[in-house]
C-alpha positions in Angstrom: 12.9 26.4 -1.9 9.8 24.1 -2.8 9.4 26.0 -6.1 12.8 26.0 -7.0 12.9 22.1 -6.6 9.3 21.8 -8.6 11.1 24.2 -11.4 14.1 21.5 -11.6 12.3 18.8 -11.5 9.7 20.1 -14.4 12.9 21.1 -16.7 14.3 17.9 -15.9 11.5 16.1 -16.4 10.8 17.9 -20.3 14.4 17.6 -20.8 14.0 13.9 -21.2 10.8 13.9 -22.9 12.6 15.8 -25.7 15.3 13.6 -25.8 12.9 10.2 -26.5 10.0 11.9 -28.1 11.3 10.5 -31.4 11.2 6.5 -29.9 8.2 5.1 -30.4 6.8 2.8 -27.3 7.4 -1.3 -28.1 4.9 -4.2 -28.5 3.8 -5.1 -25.0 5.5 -8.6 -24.2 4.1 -11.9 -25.2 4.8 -15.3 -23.4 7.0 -16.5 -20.2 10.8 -15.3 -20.6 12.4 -16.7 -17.1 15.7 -17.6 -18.0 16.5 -18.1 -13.6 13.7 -19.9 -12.7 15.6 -21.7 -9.9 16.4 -18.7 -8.4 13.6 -17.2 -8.4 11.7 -20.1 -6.9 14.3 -20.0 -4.2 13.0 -16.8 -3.7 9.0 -17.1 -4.3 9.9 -19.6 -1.5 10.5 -17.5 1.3 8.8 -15.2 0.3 5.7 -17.6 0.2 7.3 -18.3 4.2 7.4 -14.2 5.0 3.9 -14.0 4.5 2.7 -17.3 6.0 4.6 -15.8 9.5 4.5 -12.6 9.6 2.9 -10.7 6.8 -0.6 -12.9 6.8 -1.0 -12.9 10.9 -0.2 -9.3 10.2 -3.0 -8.1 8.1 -5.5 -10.1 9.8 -4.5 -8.6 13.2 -4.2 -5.2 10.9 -7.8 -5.7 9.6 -9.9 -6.8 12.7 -8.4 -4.4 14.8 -9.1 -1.0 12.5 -12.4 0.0 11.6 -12.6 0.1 7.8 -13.0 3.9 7.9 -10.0 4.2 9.3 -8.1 1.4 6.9 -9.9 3.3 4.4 -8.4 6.7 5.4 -4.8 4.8 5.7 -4.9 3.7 2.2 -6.8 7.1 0.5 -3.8 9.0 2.9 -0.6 6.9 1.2 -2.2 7.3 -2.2 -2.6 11.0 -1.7 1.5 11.3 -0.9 2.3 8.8 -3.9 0.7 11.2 -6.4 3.8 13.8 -7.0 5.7 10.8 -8.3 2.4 9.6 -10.3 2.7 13.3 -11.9 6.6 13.4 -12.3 6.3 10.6 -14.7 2.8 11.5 -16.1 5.5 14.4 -17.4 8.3 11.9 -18.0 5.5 10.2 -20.5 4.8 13.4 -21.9 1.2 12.7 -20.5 0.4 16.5 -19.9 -3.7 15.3 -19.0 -2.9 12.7 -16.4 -0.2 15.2 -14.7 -3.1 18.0 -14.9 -5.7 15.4 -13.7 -2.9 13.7 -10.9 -2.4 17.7 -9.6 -5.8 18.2 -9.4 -6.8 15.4 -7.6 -3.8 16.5 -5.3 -4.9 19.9 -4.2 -8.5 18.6 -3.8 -7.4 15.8 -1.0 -4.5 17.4 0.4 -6.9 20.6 0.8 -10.9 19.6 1.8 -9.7 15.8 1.9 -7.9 16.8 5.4 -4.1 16.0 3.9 -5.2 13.1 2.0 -7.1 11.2 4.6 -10.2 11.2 2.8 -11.0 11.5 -1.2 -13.8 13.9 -2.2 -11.4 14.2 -5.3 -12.5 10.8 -6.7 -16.6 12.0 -5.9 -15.6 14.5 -8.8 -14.4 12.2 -11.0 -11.0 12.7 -10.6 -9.5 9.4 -10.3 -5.8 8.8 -9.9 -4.0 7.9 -12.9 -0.9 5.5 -11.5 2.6 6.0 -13.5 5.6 4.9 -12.4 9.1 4.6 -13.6 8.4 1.4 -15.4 5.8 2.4 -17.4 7.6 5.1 -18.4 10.7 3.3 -19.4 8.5 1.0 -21.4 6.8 4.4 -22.6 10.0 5.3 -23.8 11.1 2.3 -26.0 12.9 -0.5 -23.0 12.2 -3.9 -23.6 10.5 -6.0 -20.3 13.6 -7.6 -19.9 13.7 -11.4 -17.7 10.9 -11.8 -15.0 12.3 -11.9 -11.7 10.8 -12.6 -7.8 12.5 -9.9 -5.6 13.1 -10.8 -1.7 10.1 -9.5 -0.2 8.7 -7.4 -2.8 7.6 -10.0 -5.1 7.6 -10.8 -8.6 8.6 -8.1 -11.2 10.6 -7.8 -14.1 14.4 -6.0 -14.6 12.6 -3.2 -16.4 10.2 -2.2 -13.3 12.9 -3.4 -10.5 15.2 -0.3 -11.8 11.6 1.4 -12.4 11.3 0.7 -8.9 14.4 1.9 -7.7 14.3 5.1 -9.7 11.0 6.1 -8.6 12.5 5.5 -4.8 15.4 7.7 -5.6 13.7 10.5 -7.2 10.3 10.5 -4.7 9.4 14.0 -4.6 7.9 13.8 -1.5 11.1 12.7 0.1 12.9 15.9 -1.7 10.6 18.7 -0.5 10.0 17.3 3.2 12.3 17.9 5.8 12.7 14.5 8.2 11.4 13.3 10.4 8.2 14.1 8.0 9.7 12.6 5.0 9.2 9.5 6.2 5.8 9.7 7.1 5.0 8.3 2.8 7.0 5.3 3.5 5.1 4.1 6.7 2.2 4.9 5.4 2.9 3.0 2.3 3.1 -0.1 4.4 0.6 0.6 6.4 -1.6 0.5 3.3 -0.4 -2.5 1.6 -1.1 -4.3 5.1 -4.0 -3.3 4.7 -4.3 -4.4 0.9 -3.4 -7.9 1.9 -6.2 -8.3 4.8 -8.5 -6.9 1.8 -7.3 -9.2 -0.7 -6.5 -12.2 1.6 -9.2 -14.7 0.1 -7.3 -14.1 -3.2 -3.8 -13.7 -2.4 -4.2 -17.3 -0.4 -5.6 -19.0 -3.0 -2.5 -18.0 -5.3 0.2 -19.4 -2.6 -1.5 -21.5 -0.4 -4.1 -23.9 -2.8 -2.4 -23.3 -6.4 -0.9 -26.3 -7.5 2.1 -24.1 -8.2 2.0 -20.6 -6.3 4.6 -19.7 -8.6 3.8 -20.5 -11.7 0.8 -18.3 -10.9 2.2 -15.8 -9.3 4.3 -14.9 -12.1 1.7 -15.3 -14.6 -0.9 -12.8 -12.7 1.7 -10.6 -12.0 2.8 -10.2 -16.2 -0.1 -10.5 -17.6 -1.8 -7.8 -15.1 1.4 -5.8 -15.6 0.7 -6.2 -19.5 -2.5 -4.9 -19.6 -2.1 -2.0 -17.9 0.9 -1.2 -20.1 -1.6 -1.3 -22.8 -1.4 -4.7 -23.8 -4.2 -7.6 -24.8 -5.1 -10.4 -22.7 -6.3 -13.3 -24.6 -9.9 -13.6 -24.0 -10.7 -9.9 -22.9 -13.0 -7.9 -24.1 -13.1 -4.2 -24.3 -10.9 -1.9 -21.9 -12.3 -3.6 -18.5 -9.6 -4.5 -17.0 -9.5 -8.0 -15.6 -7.2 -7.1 -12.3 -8.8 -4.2 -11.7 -9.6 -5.5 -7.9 -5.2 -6.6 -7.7 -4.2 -3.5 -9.4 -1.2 -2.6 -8.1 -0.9 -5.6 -6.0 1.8 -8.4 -5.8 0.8 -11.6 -4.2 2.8 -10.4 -1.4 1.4 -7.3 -0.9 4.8 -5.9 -0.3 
């Protein structure tokens, strides 16, 4: 069964590589294009409330509670089940070394890393290699569309909110497991971004809490982070060092 769901997904997935090999990826976006502003302060708003109640308290209880081994094994355990939808795009992007280097890593940690809890994987050298529906639309010629806050969830663009909603749909790992298993990745998922926001704290309350506008900068970390990792250049960088490489991956929210 599990093969015959990895062989379906595989053909689909080199299916539509053939279909947009010929388009040719767009110029990463330049400048601020926000055409609902209002709303989406509306919702940076309570958002910016969410975590001041409940997602902030949260982490900290999260964080001084849990050793960090154990926060550590939460976050290394989450990563380990997001990497068969990290390798269904790394195909979707026709990015046959990052799917090789995403599987390998995969079998290492779910193998001697005890199902992902720990990472002897990255000890090797094999770090993950993060793709996502997103970047693969972008990959495949879609513009980045308006910016938009999402309740919750955070800022994000219309390009990666229906990446985001794809790569929910089409999960592998909520295909091939039976429930109540299946949603084991979610929880975990949480879990980890809880812990993400204790770890991150000092910077994520510096964003909403002592900005003059939390959303102005929000928005602004979020794109221009989002940017570079699509491949784009940030004024003043230098090199391939990526700037946001300590908030990779992570909204202010932490969602």
């Amino acid at each position: 069964m599990i093969r015959k769901l990895l062989g379906s997904s595989l053909a689909r997935a080199m299916f539509v590589v053939g279909l947009f090999s010929g388009c040719a990826a767009p110029e990463v976006a330049q400048g601020i294009n926000d055409p609902y502003e209002a709303h989406n302060r509306a919702i940076h708003d309570f958002n910016r409330s969410v975590d001041k109640v409940i997602l902030r308290p949260t982490s900290q209880g999260y964080g001084n509670i849990l050793p960090v081994p154990v926060q550590h094994g939460v976050g290394n355990f989450a990563g380990n089940l997001g990497l068969p939808s990290s390798i269904l795009n790394n195909l979707l992007q026709a990015d046959i070394d990052g799917a090789a280097n995403n599987l390998t890593r995969l079998l290492i940690n779910t193998t001697l890393g005890l199902g992902g809890v720990l990472d002897p994987a990255s000890a090797w050298g094999l770090h993950a290699r993060d793709a996502d529906f997103g970047q693969t639309l972008h990959v495949w010629g879609f513009a980045e569309g308006h910016y938009v806050e999402l309740p919750l969830l955070g800022p994000s663009t219309k390009r990666d909110t229906i990446g985001g909603a794809v790569d929910l749909i089409t999960d592998p790992v909520a295909h091939l497991l039976p429930a109540p298993e299946r949603y084991v990745a979610p929880v975990a998922a949480a879990a980890s971004k809880v812990g993400d926001r204790y770890r991150f704290g000092g910077t994520i309350d510096s964003i909403l809490y002592e900005s003059a506008d939390s959303y102005a900068q929000a928005r602004l970390l979020y794109l221009e982070s989002r940017r570079f990792q699509l491949g784009g250049a940030l004024a003043g960088s230098e090199g391939e060092l990526d700037p946001y490489a300590d908030l990779d991956g992570i909204d202010p929210y932490a969602e």
